[in-house]
Backbone as a printed PyTorch tensor [residue, N CA C, xyz], in Angstrom:
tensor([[[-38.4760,  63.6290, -59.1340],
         [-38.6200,  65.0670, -59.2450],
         [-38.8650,  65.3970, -60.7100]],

        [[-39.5350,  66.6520, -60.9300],
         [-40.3970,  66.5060, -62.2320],
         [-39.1090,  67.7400, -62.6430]],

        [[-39.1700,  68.0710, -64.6370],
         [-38.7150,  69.2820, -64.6120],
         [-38.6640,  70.3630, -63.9420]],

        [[-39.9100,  70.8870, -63.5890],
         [-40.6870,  71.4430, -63.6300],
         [-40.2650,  72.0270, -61.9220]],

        [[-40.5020,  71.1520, -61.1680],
         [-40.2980,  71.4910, -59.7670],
         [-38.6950,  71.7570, -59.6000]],

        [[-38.0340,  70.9630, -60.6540],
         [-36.6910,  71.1940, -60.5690],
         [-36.0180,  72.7160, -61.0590]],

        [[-36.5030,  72.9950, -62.1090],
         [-36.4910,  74.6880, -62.2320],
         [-36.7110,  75.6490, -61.3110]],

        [[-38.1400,  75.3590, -60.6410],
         [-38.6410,  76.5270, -59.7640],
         [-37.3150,  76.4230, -58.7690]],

        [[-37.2880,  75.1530, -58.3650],
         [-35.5360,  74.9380, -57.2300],
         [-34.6480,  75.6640, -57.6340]],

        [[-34.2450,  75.9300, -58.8740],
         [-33.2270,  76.5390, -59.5450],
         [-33.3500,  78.0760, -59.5840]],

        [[-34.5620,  78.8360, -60.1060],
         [-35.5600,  79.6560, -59.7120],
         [-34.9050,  80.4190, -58.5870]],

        [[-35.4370,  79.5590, -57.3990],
         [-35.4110,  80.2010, -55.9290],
         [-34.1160,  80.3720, -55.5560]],

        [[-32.9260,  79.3340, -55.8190],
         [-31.7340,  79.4660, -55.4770],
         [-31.1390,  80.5080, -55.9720]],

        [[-31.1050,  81.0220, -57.1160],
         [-30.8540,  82.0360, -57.5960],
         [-31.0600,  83.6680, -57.3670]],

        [[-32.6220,  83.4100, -57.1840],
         [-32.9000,  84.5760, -56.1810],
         [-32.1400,  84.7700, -55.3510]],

        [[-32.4570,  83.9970, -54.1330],
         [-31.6690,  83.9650, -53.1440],
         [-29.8750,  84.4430, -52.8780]],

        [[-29.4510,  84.1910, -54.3010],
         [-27.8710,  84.3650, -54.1810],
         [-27.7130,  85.4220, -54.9870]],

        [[-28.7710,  86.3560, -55.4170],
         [-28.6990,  87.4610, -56.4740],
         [-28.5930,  88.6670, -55.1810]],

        [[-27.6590,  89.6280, -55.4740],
         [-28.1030,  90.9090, -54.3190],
         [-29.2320,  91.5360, -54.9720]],

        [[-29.9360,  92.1350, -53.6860],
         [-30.7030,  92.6260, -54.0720],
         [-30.7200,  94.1340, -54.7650]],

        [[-29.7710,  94.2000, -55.0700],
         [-29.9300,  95.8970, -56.4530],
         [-30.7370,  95.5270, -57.3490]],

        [[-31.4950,  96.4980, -57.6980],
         [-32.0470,  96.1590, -59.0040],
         [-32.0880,  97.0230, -60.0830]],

        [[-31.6210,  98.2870, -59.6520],
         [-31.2900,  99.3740, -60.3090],
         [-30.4230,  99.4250, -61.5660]],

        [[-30.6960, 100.7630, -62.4020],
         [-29.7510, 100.3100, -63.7120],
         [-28.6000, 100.4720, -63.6040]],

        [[-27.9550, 101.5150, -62.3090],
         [-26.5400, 101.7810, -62.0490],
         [-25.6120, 100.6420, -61.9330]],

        [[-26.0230,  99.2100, -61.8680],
         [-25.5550,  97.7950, -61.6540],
         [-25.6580,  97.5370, -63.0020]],

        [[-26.3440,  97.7150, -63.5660],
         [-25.8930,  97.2060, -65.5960],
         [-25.2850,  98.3820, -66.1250]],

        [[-25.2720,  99.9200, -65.5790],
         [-24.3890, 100.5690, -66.6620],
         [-23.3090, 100.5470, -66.1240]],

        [[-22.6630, 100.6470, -64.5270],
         [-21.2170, 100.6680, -64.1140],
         [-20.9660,  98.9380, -63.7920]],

        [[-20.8300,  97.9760, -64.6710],
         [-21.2620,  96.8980, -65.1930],
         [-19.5360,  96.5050, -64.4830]],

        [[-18.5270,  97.5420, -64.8580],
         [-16.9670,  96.8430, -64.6780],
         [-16.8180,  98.2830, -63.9180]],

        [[-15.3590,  97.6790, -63.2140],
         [-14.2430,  98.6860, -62.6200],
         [-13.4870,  99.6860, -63.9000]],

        [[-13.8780, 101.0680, -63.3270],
         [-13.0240, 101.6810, -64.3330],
         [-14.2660, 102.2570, -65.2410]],

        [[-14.9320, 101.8060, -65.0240],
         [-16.5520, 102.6510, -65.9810],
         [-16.5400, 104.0150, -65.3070]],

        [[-16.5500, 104.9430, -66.5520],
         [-16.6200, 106.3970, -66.7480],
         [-17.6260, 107.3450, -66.8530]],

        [[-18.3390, 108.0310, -66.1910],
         [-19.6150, 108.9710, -67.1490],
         [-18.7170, 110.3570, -66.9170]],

        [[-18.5640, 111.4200, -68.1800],
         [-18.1180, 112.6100, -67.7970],
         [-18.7330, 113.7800, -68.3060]],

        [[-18.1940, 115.0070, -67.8990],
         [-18.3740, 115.8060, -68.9240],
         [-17.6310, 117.1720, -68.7270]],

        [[-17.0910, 117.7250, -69.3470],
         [-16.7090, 119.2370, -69.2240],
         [-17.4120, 120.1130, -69.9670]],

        [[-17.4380, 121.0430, -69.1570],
         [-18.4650, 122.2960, -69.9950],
         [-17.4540, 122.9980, -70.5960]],

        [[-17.9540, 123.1130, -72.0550],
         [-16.8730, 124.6860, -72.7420],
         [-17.1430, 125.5670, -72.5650]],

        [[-16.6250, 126.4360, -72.7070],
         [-16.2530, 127.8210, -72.3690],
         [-17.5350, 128.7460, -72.8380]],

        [[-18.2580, 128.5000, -73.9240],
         [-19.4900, 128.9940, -74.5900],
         [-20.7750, 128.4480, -73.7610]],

        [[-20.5440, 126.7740, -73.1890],
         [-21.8470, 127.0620, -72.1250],
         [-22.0050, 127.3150, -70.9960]],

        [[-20.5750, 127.5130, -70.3430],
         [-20.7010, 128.1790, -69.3000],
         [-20.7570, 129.4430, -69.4060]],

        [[-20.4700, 129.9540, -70.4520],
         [-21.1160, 131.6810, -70.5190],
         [-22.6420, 131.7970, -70.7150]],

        [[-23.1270, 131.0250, -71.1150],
         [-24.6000, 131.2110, -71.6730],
         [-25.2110, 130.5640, -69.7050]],

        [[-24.2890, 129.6870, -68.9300],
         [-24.8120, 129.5300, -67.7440],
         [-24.5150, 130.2780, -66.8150]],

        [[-24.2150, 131.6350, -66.4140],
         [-23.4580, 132.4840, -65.4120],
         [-23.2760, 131.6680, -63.7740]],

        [[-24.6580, 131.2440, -63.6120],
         [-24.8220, 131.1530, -62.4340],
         [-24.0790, 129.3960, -61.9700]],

        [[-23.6840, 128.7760, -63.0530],
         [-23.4420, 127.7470, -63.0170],
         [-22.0130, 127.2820, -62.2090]],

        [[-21.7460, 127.1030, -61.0020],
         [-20.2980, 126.6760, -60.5020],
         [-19.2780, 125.6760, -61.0300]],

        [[-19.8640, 124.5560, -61.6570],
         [-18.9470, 123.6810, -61.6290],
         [-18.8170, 123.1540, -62.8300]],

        [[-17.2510, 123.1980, -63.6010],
         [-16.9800, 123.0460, -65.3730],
         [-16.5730, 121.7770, -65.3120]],

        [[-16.4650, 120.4360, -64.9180],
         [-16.4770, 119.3010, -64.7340],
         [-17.5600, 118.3270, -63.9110]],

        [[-18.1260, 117.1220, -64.3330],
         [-18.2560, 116.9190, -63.3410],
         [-18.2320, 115.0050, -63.7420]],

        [[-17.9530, 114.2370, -62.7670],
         [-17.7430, 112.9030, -63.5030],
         [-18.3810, 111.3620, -62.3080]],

        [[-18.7300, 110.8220, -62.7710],
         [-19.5900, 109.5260, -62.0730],
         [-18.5720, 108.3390, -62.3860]],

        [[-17.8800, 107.5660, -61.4940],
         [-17.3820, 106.4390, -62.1680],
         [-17.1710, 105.2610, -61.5370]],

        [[-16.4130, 104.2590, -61.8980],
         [-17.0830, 102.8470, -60.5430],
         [-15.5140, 102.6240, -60.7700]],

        [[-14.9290, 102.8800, -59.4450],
         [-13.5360, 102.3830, -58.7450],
         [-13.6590, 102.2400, -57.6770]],

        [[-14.2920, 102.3680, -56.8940],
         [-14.6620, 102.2400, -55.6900],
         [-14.8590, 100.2320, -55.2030]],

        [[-14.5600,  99.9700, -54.3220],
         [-15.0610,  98.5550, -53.6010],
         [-15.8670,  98.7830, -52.6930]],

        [[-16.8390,  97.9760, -52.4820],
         [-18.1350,  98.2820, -52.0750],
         [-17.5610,  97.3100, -50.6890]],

        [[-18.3810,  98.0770, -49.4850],
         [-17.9620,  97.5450, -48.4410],
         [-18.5660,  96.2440, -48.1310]],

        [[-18.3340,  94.6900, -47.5760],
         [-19.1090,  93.6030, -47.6240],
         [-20.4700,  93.6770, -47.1680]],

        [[-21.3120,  92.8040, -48.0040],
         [-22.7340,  93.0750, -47.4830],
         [-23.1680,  94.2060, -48.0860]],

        [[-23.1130,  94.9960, -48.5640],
         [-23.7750,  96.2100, -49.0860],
         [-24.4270,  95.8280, -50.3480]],

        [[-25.7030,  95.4010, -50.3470],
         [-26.3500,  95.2110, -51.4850],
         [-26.7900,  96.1340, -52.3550]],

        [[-26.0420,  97.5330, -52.6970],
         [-26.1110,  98.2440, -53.7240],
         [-25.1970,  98.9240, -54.6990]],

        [[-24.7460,  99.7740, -55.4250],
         [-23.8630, 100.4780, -56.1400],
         [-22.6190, 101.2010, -55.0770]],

        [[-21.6510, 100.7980, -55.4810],
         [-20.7530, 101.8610, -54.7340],
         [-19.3840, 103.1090, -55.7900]],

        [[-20.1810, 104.3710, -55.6820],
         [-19.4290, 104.7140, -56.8640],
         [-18.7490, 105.9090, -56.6850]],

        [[-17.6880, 106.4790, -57.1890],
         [-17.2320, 107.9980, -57.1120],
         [-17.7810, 108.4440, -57.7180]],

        [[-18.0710, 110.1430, -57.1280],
         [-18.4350, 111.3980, -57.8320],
         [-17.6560, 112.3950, -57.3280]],

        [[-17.1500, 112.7560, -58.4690],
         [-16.4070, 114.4930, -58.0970],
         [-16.9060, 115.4420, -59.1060]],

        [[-16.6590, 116.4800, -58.7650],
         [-16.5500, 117.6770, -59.7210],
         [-15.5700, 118.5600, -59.3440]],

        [[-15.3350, 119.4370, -60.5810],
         [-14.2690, 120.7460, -60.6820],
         [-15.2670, 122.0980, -60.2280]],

        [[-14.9170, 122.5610, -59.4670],
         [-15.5210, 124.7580, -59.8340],
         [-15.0080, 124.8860, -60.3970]],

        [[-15.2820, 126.4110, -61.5340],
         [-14.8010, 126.7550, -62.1700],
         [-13.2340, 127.6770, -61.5270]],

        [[-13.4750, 127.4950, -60.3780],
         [-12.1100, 127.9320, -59.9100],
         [-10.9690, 127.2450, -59.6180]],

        [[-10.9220, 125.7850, -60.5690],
         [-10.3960, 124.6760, -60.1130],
         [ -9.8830, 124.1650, -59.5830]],

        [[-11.1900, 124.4340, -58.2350],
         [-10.9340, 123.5420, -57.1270],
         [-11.5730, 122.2530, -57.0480]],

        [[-10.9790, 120.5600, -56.9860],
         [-11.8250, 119.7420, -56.8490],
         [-12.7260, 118.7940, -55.8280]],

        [[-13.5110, 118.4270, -56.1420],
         [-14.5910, 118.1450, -54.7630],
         [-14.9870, 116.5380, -55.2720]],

        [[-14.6200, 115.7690, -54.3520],
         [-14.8450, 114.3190, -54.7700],
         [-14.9700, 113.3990, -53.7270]],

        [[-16.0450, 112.7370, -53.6670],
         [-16.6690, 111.5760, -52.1170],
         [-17.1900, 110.0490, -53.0190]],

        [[-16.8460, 109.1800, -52.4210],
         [-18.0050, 108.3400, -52.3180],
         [-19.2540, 108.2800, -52.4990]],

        [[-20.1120, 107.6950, -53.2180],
         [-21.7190, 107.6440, -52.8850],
         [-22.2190, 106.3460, -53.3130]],

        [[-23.0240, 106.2680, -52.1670],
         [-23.7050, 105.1580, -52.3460],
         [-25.1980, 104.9920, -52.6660]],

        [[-25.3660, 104.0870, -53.7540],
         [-26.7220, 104.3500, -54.3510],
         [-27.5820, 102.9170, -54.4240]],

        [[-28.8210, 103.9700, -54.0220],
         [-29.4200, 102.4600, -53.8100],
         [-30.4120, 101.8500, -55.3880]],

        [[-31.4780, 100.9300, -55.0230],
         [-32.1570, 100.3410, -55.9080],
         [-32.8080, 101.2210, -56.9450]],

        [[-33.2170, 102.1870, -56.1840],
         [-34.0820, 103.1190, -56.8830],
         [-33.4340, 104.0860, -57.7330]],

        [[-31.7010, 103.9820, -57.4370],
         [-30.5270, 104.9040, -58.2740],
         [-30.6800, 106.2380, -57.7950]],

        [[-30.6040, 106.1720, -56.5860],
         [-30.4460, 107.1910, -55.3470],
         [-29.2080, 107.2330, -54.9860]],

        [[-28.3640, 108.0780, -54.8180],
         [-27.2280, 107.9170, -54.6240],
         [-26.6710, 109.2590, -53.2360]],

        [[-26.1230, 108.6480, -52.2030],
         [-26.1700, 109.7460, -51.0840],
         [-24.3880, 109.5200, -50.9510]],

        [[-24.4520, 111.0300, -50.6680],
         [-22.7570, 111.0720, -50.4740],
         [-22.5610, 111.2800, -49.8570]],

        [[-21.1580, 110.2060, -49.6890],
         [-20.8760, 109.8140, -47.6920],
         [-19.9450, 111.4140, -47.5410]],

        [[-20.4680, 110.6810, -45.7310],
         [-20.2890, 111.9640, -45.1090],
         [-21.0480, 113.1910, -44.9700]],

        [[-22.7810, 112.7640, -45.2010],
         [-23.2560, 114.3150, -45.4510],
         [-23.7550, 114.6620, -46.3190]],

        [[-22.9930, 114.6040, -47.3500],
         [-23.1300, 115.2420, -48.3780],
         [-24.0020, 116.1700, -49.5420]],

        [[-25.3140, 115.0890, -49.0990],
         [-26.4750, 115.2200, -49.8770],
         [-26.5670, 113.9760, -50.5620]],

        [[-27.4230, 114.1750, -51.8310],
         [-27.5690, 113.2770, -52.8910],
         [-28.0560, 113.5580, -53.6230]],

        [[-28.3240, 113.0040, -55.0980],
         [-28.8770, 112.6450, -56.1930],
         [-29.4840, 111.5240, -56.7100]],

        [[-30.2380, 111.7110, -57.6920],
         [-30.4580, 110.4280, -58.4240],
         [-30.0070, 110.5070, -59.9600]],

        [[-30.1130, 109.2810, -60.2580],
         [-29.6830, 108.9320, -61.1670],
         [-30.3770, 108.2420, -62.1210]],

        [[-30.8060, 108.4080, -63.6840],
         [-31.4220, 107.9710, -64.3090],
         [-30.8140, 108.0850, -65.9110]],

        [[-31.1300, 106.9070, -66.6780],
         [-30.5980, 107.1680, -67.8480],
         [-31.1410, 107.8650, -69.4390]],

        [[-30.4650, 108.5280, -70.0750],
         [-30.8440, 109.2270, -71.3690],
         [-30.7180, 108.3810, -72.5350]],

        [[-30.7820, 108.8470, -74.1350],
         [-30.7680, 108.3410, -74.4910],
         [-29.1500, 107.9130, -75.2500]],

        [[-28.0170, 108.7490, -74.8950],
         [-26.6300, 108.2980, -74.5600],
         [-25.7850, 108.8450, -73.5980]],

        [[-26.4960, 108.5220, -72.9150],
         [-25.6270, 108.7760, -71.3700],
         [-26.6940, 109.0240, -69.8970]],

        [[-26.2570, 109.4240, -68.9940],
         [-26.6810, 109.6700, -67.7610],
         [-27.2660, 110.9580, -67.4210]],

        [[-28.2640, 111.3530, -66.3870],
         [-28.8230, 112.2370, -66.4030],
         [-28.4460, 111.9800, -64.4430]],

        [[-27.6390, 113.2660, -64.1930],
         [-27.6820, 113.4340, -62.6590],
         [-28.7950, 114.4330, -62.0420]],

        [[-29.9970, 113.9760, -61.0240],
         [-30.0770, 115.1280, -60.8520],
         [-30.0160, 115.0840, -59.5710]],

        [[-30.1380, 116.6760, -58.9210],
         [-29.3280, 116.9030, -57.3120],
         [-30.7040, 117.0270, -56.5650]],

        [[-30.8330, 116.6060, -55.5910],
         [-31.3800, 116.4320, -54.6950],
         [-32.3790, 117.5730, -53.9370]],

        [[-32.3870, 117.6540, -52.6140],
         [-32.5040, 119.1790, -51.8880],
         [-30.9970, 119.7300, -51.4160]],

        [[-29.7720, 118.7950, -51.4300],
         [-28.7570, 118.9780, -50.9640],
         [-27.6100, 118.2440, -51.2400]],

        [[-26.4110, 119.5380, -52.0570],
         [-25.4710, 118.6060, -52.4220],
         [-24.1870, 119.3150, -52.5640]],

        [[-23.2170, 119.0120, -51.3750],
         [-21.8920, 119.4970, -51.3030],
         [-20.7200, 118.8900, -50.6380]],

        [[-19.8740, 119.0470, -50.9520],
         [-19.1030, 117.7110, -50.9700],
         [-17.7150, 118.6010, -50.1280]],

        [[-16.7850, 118.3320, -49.0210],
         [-15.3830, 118.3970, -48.2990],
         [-14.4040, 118.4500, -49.5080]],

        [[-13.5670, 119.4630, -49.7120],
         [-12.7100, 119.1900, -50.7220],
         [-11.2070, 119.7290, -49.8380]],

        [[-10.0440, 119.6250, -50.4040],
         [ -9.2910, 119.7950, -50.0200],
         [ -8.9450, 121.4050, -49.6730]],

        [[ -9.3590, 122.4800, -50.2460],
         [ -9.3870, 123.5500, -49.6750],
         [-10.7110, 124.1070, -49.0000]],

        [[-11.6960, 123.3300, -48.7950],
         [-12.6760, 123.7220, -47.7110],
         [-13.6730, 123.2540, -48.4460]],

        [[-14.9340, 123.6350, -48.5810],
         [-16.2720, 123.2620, -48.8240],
         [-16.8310, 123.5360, -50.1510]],

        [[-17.4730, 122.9660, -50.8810],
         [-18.0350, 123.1250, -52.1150],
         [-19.1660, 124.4580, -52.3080]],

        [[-19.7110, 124.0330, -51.1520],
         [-20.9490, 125.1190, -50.9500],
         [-21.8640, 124.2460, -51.2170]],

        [[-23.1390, 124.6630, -51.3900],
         [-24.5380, 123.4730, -51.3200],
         [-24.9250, 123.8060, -52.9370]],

        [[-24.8580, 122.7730, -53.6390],
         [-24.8440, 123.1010, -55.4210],
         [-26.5520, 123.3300, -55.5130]],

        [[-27.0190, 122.9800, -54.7580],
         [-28.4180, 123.4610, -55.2540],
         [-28.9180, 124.7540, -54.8840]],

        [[-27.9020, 126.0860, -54.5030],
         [-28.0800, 127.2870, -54.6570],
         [-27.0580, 127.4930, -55.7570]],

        [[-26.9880, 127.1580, -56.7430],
         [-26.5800, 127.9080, -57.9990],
         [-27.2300, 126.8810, -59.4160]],

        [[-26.6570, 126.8710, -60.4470],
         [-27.1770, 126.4810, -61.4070],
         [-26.5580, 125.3170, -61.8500]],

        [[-26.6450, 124.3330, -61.0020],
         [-26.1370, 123.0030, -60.4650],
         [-27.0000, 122.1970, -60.3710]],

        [[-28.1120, 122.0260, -60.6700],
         [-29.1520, 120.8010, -60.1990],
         [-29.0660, 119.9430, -60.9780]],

        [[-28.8050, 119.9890, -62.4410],
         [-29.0710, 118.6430, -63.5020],
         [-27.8110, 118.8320, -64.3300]],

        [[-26.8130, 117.8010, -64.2850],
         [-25.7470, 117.2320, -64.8430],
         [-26.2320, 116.2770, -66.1070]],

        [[-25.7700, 115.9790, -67.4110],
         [-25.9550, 115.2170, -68.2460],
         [-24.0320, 115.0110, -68.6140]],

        [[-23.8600, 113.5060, -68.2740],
         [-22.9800, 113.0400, -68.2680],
         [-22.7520, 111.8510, -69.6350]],

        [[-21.6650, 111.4660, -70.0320],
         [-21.8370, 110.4580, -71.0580],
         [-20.3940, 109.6830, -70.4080]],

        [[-20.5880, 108.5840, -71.2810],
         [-19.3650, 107.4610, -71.2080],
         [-18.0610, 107.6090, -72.0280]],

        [[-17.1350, 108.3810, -70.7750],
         [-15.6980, 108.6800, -71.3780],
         [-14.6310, 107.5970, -71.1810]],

        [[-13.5170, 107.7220, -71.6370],
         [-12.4900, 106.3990, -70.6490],
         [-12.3190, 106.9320, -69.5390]],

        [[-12.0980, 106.0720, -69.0460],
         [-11.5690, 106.0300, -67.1950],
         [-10.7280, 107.0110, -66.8550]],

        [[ -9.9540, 107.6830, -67.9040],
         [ -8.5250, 108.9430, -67.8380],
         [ -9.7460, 110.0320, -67.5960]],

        [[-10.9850, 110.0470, -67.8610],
         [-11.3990, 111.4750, -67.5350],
         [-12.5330, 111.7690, -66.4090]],

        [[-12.2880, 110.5130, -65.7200],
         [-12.4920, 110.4340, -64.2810],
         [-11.5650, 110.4990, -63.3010]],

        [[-10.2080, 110.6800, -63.8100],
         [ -8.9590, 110.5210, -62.8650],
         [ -8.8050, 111.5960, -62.3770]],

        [[ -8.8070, 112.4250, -61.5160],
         [ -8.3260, 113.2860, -61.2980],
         [ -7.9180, 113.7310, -59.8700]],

        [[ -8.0640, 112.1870, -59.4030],
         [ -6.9700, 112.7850, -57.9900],
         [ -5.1860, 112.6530, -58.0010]]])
């Protein structure tokens, strides 16, 4: 057997045992406990009226169910009436991310320090006092998130 053929062997095996994600959400939520957050102050949510929600946070604690060859990550957010709204989502290759149960989705793409969420046609999430409402009737569509510690994703 030549180098040569012996690589490509090496090559293919590898493939083969790689999941198939290929997305960047697999190199930036890289470990358990990876954070993206953000809170709005008080000055841009005045300059946003229409805007519902003064938190909102992306983070990887979640275990991905077996076989699932993509990202498995939490997302919640706060209203400004702080009430909180937080599901599961699962995102695929393309950094699509749909939230279980319904929910809607987003995608996901990166800036030049941090994350850029944006919402879908539909996105509202079951919270413990009733329903979020559908964030893409208010001034909710594009989240810019950055990398906080894990304490400012905690919030159940």
């Amino acid at each position: 057997m030549t180098t040569k053929t012996f690589l490509a062997g090496v090559t293919m095996l590898a493939a083969l045992e790689s999941p198939a994600y290929a997305g960047i959400l697999d190199d930036v939520f890289d470990d358990y406990g990876t954070c993206y957050a953000r809170q709005y102050d008080a000055q841009h949510l005045s300059s946003h009226p229409r805007q519902k929600v003064s938190v909102v946070y992306l983070s990887h604690t979640a275990e991905p169910d077996p076989g699932y060859n993509g990202v498995l990550l939490d997302f919640g957010f706060i209203m400004r009436d702080g009430d909180l709204y937080s599901a599961n989502v699962y995102c695929d290759r393309n950094d699509r991310c749909s939230v279980e149960g319904d929910g809607g989705n987003f995608r996901v793409s990166e800036t030049k320090d941090g994350l850029r969420i944006e919402v879908g046609d539909f996105l509202g999430i079951e919270g413990a006092n009733g329903w979020s409402g559908d964030l893409t009737e208010s001034d909710d569509r594009v989240f810019l998130v950055y990398r906080e510690s894990p304490r400012a994703c905690s919030y159940e």
